[in-house]
N, C-alpha and C positions, 0 to 999 in steps of 0.2 A: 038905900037912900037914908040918909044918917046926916044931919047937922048942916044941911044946905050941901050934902057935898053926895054926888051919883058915884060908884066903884062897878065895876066890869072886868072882872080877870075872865080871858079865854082861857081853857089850859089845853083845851083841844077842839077844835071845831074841821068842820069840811067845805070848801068851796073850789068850787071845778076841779074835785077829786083830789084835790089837796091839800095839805094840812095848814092849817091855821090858828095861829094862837097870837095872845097880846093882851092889853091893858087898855083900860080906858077909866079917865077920870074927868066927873064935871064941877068943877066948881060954881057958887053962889047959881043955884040954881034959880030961885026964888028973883032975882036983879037981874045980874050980866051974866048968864053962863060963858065959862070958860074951862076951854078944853085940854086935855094933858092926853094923849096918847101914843103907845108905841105897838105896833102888829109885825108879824111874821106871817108870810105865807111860803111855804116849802116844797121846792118840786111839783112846782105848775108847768102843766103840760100848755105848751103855744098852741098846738092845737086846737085846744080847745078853744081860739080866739081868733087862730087864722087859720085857712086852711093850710092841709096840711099835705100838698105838694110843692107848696115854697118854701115849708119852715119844718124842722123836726127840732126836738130837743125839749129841757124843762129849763125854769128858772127859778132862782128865790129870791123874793121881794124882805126889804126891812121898809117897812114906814113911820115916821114919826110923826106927826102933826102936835100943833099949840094954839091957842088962840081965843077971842072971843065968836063964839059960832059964828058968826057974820062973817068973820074974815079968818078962816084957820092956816096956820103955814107953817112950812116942815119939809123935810128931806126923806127922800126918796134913794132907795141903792138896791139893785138889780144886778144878780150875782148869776152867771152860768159857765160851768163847765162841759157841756156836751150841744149847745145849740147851734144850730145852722141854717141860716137862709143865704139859698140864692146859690152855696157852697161856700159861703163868706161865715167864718166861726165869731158868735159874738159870746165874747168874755163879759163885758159889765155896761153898765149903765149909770150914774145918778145923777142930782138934780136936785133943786130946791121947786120948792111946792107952794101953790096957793090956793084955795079953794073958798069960793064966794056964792051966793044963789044962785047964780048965773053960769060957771063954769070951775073947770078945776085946770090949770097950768100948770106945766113944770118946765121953769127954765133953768138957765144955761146950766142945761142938760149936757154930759160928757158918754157920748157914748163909744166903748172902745172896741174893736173887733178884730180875727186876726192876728192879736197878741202883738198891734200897732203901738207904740210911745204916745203919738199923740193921738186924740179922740178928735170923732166927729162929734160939733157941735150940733146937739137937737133937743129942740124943742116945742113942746107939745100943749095942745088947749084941746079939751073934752068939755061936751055942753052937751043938752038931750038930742039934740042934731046933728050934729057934724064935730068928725075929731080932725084939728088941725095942725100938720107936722113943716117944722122949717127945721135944713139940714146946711149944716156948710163943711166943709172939710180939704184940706191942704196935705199931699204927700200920703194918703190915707194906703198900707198894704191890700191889697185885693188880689182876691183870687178868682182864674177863671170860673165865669157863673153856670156857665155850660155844660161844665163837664164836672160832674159828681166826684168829689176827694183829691180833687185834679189839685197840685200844687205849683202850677205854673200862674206868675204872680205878676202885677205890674202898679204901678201906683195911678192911685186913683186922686184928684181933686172936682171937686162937686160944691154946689149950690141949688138949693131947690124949695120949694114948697107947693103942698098939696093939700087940702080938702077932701074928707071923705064924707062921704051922708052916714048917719047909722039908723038906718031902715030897716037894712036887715040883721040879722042872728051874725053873720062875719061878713068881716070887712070887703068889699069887693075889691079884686086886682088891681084897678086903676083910681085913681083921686076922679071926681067931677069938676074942679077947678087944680089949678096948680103951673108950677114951673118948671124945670130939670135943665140946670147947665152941666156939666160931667165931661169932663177930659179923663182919658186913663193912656197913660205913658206907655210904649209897648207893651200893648195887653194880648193876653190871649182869649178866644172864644171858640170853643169846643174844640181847644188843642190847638190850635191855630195863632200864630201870632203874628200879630198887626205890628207896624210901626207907628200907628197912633190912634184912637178912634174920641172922637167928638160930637156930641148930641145939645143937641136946646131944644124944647118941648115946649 
């Protein structure tokens, strides 16, 4: 603390067995504080967050945030090379960020999987109770979810939104509120290929 202004360099930290490093800076502490910061977190195990018969794989997070503490906002990008849910490979993610007392957002969120062109749009709201995800997506590649490495593929378009509590330690399988429209174009399920399949939840 030096001249109204806080400094925080990480060069190395550990959370959920993963390395963590960044910077943080506060300005005019004393008045308005105002935030500057940039983190890395590297080869975070999903696991550790979901269970881990839907999901295998790690990820690396860049965050930025800015702001007066009341209302900090920043971009978010979420980088993997080896992750999988569902048998659907997700390559990346980002997002712009807001974060208020009340909760943390990130919208129009781009998430891409599959090594698809275009991304599904999701976006996401955490609060001490409930984290809330809305997805939409057009023409999305998908791969059979059934069947482990399986590379028989069909396109998927979806609309959805769910509600989770966070009660417990990880997220449970199903939302407690939410919606799922999901058409997938000749899909396959455990090898098997349909000429169309259609759900609304």
């Amino acid at each position: 603390f030096y001249n109204n202004v806080f400094d925080l360099n990480l060069e190395k930290g550990i959370y959920y067995d993963s390395l963590l490093a960044g910077n943080l800076r506060l300005n005019n502490l004393m008045t308005s504080p105002y935030i500057d910061s940039k983190f890395f977190l590297s080869d975070l195990a999903l696991t550790s967050v979901v269970d881990d018969s839907i999901i295998t794989g790690n990820i690396d997070i860049s965050l930025t945030l800015t702001g007066p503490v009341t209302t900090i906002t920043g971009n978010i990008d979420v980088l993997s090379t080896d992750t999988s849910f569902f048998n659907q490979s997700l390559n990346a993610y980002n997002g712009s960020i807001l974060i208020t007392a009340n909760a943390v957002t990130i919208s129009s969120g781009n998430l891409y999987i599959n090594d698809s062109i275009s991304p599904l749009l999701v976006d996401l709201s955490l609060s001490s109770d409930y984290l809330e995800i809305t997805a939409s997506g057009n023409d999305i590649l998908f791969f059979d979810p059934l069947s482990n490495f399986s590379k028989n593929s069909s396109f998927l378009n979806l609309n959805g939104y769910a509600i989770y509590p966070l009660h417990q330690t990880q997220l449970p399988y199903f939302p407690n509120q939410g919606f799922l429209n999901a058409n997938l174009v000749t899909p396959y399920l455990n090898n098997q290929q349909y000429d169309q399949l259609a759900t609304a939840i």
